[in-house]
Structure formats: structure tokens, C-alpha cells
Phi, psi and omega in degrees: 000136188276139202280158166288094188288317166318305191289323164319322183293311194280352172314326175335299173303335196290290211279312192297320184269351139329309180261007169287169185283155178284339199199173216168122181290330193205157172310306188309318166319270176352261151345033160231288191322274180337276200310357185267356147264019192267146013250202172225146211272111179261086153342111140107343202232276193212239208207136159270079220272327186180139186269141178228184208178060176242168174046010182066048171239145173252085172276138161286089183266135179236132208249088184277111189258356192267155184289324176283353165248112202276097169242037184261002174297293183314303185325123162085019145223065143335318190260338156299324180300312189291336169295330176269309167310002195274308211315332218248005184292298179343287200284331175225024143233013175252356198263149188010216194322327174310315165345321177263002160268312211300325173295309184329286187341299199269338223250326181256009178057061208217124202269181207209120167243125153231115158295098172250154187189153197231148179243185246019204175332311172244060214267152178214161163194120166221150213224135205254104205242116190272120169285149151003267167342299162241056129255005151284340196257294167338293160304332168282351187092004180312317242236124148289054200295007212281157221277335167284348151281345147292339172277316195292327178269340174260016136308301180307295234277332194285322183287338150338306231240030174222150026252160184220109189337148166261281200215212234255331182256338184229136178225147155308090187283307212194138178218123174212159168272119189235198213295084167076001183216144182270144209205110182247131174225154224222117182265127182235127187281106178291315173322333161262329153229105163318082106160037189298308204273010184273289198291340168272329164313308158255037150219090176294316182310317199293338199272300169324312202286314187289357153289284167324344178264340186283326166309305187279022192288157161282324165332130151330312197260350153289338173282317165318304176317291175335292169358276203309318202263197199072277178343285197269044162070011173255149159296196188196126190239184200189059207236141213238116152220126189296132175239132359247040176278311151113015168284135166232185192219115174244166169210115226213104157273087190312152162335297182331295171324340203254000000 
């Protein structure tokens, strides 16, 4: 199951309002308080190295350490992240402590930044920038936040992280949303296993079963998923194609089902 690249992105804001400060003459005081705890450990993602205040932009730099998170894939869709992030940006910039950055924010005509970025060789970086206007939009409730517009951009933005090896035989090509279902499909290497999607048609229950068990999973970033198509009323398909023969195998989860 492809992990929720979205609820990761927006954890930044999670770890940061555990230490914000309650109150403040000014964003900079803020940034100073806030940074004397940084940094802070954002689960599933990096670090939260520092909060900055330059140019009337407030950036978040987050520094991305988990290996599994391809974010030199995200460099140049700059504006799909943002878009799948605005839906779910309401609830935690108006919720608790953040709240007092987010009036500041409006009060000065002041943008909103997170920078993430990885270092060595293959080092990335990208920076997802809310201007004055539509963080103001946000905050109003302005964003089509509705439960199918919150699945289809954190589609868009997931499908970015593909293809992505599984094992040694299966690799993740494309994950999208169609007629009511989110669909992920996965290309299996006949060349290393000779007759795979012949032996998963037959034996399909096991395989509906080992899906379906991988659905009722307790993970967090699998639950996330779920929710989400729950919510906005989508299946979940799972369809396997043998390369280079063009067979497939498919196993198809009505909403109901999830």
C-alpha cells in the first residue's frame, strides 16, 4: 500500500505546534521562542531544523530523512503539492497553537513557506510557498475541501512517487483515480516469475484475502488511505500486469468493503 505522502508533508505543522509559543508582540519574538526548540522530529519524515522569517515569508525548513520518501520525484510540481495540501491546511492552521502564527500571518500580509530538502549526492529540494491572499483563502474556508477533492490531490501528488520498486518482481507503475476507484497498478516481471498472473488468477481468494488483510491493517499511513477513499466514497482496485505478456489480475474493493 502506498504510504500517505500528503499526511507526511503536512506533519511539519503537527511537530511544530507542540512547542509553539501561546502568545507574542510579534512573528519574530515567535520565531525565536519556536526555534529555541528546534529541532523537531516530524514521524515518518525528517526534522524540523528551523522556523525562519525573512522577506515576510514564514518558512518551515525540514530537513527529509526517511529513505522512502522520494522527494527528488516532487521537484518542478511544486503547484500539485500545493494544491493537495490546501484542502487539509484549514484544521491545523486554525487549530491551537498554530493559530497564533496563522493571525500574525494575516494581520501582516505575510506568505507561508515549507521548505524540505535532503542532503548528499542526491540531494533535493523543494519549497511549497501559500502567498498573503491564498492564506487568507484557506483559512476562510475559500479551498474545496470536500472529501473527493482531498482524495484526487493526494492522488495527483502520490502518483509523483511512482514507479517505485515493491520487490524484486513487482514494481508500482501508476496510481490513479477513476470511476469511483483509487487503482493502483503494479507491473510483474515475467522474466523472473514465468507464469505469475496465470497462478494469481489462480489462486485469487488467497490473494482477495492477503488485500484485504493488507486494508484491515492498523498502520497509520494505511488507515489514512482507507479513510480517505471511505470518506470520499471510492473502492480500491489492486490490478498486476505481467510484462511482457500484457495479462492481468485484478482484486476490486467496493467503498462498502473498506
Amino acid at each position: 500500500m502506498m504510504k500517505s505522502l500528503i499526511y507526511k508533508l503536512l506533519a511539519v505543522f503537527v511537530a511544530v505546534m507542540a512547542v509553539s509559543c501561546s502568545s507574542g508582540p510579534s512573528i519574530e519574538e515567535l520565531v525565536a521562542e519556536v526555534n529555541k526548540h528546534m529541532p523537531v522530529r516530524v514521524p515518518g519524515v525528517g526534522q524540523v531544523k528551523s522556523i525562519d522569517f525573512a522577506d515576510n515569508t514564514l518558512t518551515y525548513q525540514c530537513l527529509v530523512l526517511n529513505k522512502s520518501f522520494n522527494l527528488k520525484a516532487l521537484e518542478g510540481h511544486e503547484d500539485e503539492m500545493k494544491a493537495a495540501m490546501s484542502p487539509m491546511l484549514p484544521n491545523l492552521l486554525n487549530y491551537g497553537k498554530n493559530r497564533v502564527f496563522t493571525e500574525k500571518l494575516i494581520e501582516e500580509e505575510a506568505s507561508i513557506a515549507i521548505h524540505y530538502f535532503t542532503k548528499g549526492p542526491k540531494a533535493a529540494d523543494v519549497t511549497v510557498t501559500y502567498s498573503p491572499a491564498e492564506l487568507k483563502d484557506i483559512v476562510d474556508g475559500k479551498v474545496d475541501d470536500s472529501p473527493e477533492a482531498i482524495l484526487k490531490t493526494q492522488i495527483t501528488v502520490n502518483k509523483l512517487q511512482t514507479p517505485m520498486r515493491i520487490d524484486s518482481e513487482t514494481t508500482l507503475t501508476d496510481i490513479e483515480g477513476k470511476d469511483g476507484y483509487m487503482v493502483y497498478t503494479f507491473e510483474m516481471d515475467e522474466t523472473r516469475a514465468p507464469g505469475i498472473i496465470d497462478n494469481l488468477n489462480e489462486g485469487m481468494e488467497e490473494l482477495r484475502k492477503n488485500n484485504a488483510e493488507t486494508l484491515r491493517s492498523n498502520a497509520k499511513d494505511i488507515r489514512q488511505t482507507v479513510d480517505a477513499c471511505k470518506a470520499a466514497n471510492y473502492g480500491i482496485i489492486y490490478r498486476y500486469v505481467g510484462v511482457p505478456s500484457g495479462k492481468v489480475a485484478e482484486v476490486k474493493f467496493e467503498a462498502s468493503e473498506l
